[in-house]
C-alpha positions as CSV (number, residue, x, y, z in Angstrom):
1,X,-18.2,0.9,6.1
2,X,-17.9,0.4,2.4
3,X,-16.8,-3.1,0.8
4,X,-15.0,-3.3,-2.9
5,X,-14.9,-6.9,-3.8
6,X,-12.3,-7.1,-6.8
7,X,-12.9,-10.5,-8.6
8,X,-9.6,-12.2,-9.0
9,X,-7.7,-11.9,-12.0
10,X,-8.8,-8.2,-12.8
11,X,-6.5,-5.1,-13.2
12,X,-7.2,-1.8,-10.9
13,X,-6.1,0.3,-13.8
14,X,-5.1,-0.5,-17.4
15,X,-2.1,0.8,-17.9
16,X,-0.9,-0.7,-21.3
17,X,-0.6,2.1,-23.9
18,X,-1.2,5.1,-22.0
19,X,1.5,7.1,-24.1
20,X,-0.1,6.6,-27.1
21,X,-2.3,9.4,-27.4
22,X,0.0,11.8,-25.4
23,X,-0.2,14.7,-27.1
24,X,3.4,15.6,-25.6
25,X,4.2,14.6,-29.5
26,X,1.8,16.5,-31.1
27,X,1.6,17.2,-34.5
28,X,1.6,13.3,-35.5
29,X,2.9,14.4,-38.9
30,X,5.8,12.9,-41.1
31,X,9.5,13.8,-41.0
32,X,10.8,16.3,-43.0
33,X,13.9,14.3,-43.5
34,X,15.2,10.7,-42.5
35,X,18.2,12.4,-40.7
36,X,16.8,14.3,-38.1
37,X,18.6,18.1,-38.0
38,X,19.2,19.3,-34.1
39,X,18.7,22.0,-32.5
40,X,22.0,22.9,-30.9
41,X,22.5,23.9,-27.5
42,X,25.5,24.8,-25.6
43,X,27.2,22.6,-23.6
44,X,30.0,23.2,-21.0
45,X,33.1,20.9,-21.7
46,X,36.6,21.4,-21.6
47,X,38.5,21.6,-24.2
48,X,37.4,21.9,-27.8
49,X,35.3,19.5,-30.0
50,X,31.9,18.9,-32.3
51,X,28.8,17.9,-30.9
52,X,27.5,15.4,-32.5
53,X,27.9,12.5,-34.7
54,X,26.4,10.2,-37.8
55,X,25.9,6.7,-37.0
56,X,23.5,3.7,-38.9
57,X,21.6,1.5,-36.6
58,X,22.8,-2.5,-36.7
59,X,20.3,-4.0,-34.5
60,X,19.8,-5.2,-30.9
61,X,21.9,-7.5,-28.8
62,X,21.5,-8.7,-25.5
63,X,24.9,-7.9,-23.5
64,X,26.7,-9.3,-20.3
65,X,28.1,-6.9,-18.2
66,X,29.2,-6.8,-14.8
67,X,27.9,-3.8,-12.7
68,X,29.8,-1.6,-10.5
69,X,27.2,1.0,-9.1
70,X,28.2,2.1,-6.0
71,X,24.9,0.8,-3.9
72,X,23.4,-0.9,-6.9
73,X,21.4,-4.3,-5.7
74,X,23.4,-6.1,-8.3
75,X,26.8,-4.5,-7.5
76,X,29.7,-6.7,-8.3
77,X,27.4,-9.1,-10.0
78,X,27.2,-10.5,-13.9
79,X,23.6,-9.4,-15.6
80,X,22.2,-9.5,-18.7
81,X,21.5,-5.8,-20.3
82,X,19.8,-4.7,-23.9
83,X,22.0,-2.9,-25.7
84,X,21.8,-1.1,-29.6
85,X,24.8,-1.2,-31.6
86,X,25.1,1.5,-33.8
87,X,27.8,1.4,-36.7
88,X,30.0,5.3,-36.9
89,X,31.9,4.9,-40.4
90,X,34.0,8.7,-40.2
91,X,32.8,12.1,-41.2
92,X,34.6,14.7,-43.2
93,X,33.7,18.2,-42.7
94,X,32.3,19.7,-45.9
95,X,31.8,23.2,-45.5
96,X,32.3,25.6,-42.2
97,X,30.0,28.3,-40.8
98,X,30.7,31.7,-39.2
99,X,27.5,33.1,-37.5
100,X,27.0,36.8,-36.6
101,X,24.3,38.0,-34.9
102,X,22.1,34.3,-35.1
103,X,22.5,34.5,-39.0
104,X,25.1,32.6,-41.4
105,X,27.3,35.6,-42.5
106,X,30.1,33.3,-44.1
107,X,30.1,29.7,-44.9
108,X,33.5,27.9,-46.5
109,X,33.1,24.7,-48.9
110,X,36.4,22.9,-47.9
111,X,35.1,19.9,-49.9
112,X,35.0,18.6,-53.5
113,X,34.8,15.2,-53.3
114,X,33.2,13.3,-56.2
115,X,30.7,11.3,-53.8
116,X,28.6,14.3,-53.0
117,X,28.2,15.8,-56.6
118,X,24.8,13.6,-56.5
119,X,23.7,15.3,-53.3
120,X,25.0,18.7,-53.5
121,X,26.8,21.6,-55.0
122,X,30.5,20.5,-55.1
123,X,33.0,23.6,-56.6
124,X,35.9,22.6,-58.6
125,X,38.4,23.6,-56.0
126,X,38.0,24.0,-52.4
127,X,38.0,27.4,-50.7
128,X,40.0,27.5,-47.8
129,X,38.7,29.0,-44.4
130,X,39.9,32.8,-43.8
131,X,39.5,34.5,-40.2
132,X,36.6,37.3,-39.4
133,X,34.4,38.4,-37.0
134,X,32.0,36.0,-35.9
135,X,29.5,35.2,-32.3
136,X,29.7,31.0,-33.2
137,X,31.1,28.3,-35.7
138,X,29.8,25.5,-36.7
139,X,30.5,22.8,-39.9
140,X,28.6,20.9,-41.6
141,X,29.5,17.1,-41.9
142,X,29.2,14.3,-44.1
143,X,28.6,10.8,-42.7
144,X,31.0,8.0,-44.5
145,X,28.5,5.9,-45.4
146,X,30.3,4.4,-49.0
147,X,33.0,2.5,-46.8
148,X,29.7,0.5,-44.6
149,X,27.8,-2.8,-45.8
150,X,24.8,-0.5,-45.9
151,X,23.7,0.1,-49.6
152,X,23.5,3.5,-49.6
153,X,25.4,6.0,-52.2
154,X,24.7,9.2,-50.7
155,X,26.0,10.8,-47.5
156,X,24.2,12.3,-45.1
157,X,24.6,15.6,-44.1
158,X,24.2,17.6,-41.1
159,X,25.5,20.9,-39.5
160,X,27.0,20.4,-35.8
161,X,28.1,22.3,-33.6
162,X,31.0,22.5,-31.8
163,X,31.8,23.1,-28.3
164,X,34.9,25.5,-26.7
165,X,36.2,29.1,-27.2
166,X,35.8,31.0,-30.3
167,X,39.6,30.8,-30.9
168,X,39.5,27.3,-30.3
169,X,36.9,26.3,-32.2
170,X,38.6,27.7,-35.4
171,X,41.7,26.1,-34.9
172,X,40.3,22.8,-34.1
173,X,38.5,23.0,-38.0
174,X,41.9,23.8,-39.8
175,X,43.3,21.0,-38.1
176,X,40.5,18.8,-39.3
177,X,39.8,19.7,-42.6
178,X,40.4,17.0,-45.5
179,X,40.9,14.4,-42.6
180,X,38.1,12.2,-41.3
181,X,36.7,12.4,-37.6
182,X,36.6,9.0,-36.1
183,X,33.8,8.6,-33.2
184,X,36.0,7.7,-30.4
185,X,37.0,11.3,-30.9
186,X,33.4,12.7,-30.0
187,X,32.1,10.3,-27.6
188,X,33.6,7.7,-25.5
189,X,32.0,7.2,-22.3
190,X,29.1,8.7,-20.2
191,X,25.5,9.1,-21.4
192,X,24.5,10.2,-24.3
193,X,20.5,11.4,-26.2
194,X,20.1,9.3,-29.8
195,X,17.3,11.4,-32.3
196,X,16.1,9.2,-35.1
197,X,13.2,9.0,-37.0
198,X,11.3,6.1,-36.0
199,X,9.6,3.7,-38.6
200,X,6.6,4.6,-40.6
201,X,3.8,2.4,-41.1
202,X,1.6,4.8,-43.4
203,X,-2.3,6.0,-42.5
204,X,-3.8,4.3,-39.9
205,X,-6.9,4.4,-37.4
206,X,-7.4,5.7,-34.4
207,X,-7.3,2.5,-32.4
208,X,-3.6,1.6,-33.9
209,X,-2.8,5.3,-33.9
210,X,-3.9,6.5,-30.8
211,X,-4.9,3.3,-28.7
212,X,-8.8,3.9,-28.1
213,X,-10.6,0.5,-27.4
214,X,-13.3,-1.1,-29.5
215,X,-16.6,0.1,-29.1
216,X,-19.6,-2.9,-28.8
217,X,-20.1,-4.9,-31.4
218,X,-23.9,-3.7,-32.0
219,X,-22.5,0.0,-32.3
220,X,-24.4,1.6,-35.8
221,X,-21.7,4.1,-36.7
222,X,-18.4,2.0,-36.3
223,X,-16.3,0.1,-33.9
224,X,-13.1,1.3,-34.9
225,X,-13.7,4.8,-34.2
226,X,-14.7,7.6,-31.4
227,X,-18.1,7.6,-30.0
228,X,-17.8,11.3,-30.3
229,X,-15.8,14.0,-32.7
230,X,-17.4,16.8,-30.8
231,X,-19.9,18.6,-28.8
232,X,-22.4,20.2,-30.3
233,X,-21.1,23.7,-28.3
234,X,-18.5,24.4,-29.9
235,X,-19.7,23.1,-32.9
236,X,-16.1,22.1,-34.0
237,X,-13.8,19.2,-33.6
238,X,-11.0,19.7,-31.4
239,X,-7.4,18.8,-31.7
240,X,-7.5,16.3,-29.1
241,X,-10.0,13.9,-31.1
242,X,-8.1,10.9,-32.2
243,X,-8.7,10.6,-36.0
244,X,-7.0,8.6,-38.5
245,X,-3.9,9.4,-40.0
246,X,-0.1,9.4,-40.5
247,X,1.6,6.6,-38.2
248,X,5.5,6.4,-37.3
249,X,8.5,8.2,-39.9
250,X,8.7,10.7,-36.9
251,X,11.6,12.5,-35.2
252,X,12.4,11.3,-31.5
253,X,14.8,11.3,-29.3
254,X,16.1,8.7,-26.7
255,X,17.5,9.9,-23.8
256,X,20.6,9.7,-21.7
257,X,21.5,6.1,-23.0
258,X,24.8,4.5,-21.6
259,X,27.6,3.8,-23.8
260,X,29.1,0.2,-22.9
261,X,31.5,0.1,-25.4
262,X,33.2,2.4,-28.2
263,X,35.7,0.6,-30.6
264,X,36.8,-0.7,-33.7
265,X,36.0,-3.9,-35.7
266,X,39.7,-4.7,-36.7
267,X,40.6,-4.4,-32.7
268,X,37.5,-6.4,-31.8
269,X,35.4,-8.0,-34.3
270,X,31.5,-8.3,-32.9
271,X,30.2,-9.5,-36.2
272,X,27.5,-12.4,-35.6
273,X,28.1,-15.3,-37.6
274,X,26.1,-14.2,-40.7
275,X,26.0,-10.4,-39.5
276,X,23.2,-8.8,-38.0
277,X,19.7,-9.3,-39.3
278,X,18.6,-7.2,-42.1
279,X,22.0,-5.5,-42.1
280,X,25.1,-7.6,-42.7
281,X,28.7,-7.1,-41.5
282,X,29.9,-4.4,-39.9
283,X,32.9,-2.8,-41.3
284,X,33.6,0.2,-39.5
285,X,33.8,1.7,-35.8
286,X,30.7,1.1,-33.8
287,X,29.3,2.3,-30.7
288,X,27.3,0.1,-28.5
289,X,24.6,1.7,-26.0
290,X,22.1,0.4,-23.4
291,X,19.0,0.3,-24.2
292,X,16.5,0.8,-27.1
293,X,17.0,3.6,-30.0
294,X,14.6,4.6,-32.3
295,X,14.2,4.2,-36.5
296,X,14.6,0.5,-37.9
297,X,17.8,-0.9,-39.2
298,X,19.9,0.7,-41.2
299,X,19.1,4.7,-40.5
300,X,21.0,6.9,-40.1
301,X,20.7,8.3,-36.7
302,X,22.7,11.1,-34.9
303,X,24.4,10.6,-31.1
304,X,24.7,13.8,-29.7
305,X,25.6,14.8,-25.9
306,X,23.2,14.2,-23.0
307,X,21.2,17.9,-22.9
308,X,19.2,17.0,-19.4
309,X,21.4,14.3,-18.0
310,X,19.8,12.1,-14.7
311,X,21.0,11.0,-12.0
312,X,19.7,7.4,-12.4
313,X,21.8,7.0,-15.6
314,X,24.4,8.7,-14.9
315,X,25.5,6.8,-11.9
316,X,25.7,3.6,-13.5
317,X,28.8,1.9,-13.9
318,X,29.0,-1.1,-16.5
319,X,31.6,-3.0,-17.4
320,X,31.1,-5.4,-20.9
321,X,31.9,-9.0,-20.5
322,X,30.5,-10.2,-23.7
323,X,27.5,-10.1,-26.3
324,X,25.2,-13.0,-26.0
């Protein structure tokens, strides 16, 4: 029979940092963009309605709510939840896209706004969106960021989708042309996936980079680096060696986060005394989720409907109390 003695104190397995070197996010290379584009995919809903929305990250609160999940430990009880609160100013569609056969085969600038001239090509007159034959419609939108605390000039931009029949798809863009889409329209309850681009912190090693412990301190070649790049057959380095390099400023997603709350700061003002940390007042509508979001404060980040919802999340049940 075979004894372990485990001294007391000590760990079976370490399993601090075990995602660092996944290479589920592989390559560890810097955004394109600091508003992450999407890569639509249909979702069945009924009715008619776009897919997606712009929002800039506040901060983090902690949140009282009082949970309601049928067979939940707590149930009927007040806890204490993280929550992101993320600031959704309205969006104005700027132009609209007919696709045929997985190409753009018409696109519509409905849009000549001053604000953009700095960001794009703005005509002097607006063109006005004429039926065809098209497979799918989408629009690209542009974020209201001028009327937020954040100082920011520009818009952002992104194309979205829209979910519903052809027929109504159309219709639903005439009706919303030249007027501004609020977020309570797109979301209000359920789960929903956040994609942001988290926050950069330049070039760094392979132990802050990838999470590979510290050699001995007698080691010739370095402490802060592999032991080995390679074998010597195949002479190469491979992929999976963790080398220095680019760190953070890269798109993720968070997914299937709960929305506690979706309203407007005139109804119900949730302004901190001397606003929120490295952002200010809010102005505008918000949304406020559970849970952690990626970027830092003051990206722009884009809510978009939960593509592999779970069971977990989407049985829970919360109702807000207050924000601690």
């Amino acid at each position: 029979m075979l004894f372990v003695f485990i001294k007391k104190g000590t760990k079976m397995t370490d399993n601090s940092g075990s995602h660092k070197g996944s290479l589920q996010f592989y390559p560890r290379v810097r955004a394109g963009k600091v508003v992450p584009s999407v890569n639509w995919r249909p979702v069945r809903k009924d009715g008619v309605g776009l897919l997606g929305f712009i929002g800039y990250k506040a901060g983090m609160v902690s949140v009282l709510v009082k949970d309601t999940t049928d067979d939940s430990m707590t149930k009927n009880k007040r806890i204490i939840v993280p929550a992101s609160i993320i600031e959704c100013p309205p969006m104005k569609i700027y132009s609209v896209r007919f696709y045929k056969n997985g190409k753009v085969s018409k696109d519509f600038i409905v849009m000549n706004d001053k604000e953009l001239k700095s960001k794009v090509r703005v005509p002097k007159k607006a063109s006005e969106v004429a039926d065809g034959d098209f497979d799918d419609l989408r629009v690209i939108v542009c974020s209201g960021v001028g009327k937020i605390g954040v100082e920011k000039k520009k818009p952002d931009m992104i194309e979205v989708a829209l979910y519903g029949t052809k027929d109504g798809k159309l219709k639903f863009v005439k009706e919303k042309i030249g007027k501004e889409i609020l977020v309570e329209e797109v979301f209000s309850k359920g789960t929903v996936d956040v994609r942001a681009v988290t926050k950069g912190y330049g070039t760094q090693g392979p132990v802050r980079r990838f999470g590979i412990h510290l050699k001995n301190h007698k080691t010739e070649k370095g402490v802060r680096r592999p032991g080995s790049l390679a074998p010597w057959d195949p002479a190469r380095v491979t992929f999976r060696t963790a080398q220095a390099g680019q760190t953070g400023f890269q798109n993720r997603i968070s997914y299937n986060n709960l929305i506690l709350r979706v309203g407007k700061i005139k109804d119900n003002d949730i302004n901190k005394k001397g606003g929120f940390e490295h952002y200010g007042f809010m102005k505008t509508d918000y949304m406020i989720l559970n849970g952690s979001i990626g970027g830092p404060k003051k990206r722009g980040v884009v809510v978009t409907p939960s593509i592999r919802p779970t069971k977990k999340q989407s049985k829970k049940k919360y109702e807000m109390v207050e924000i601690r």
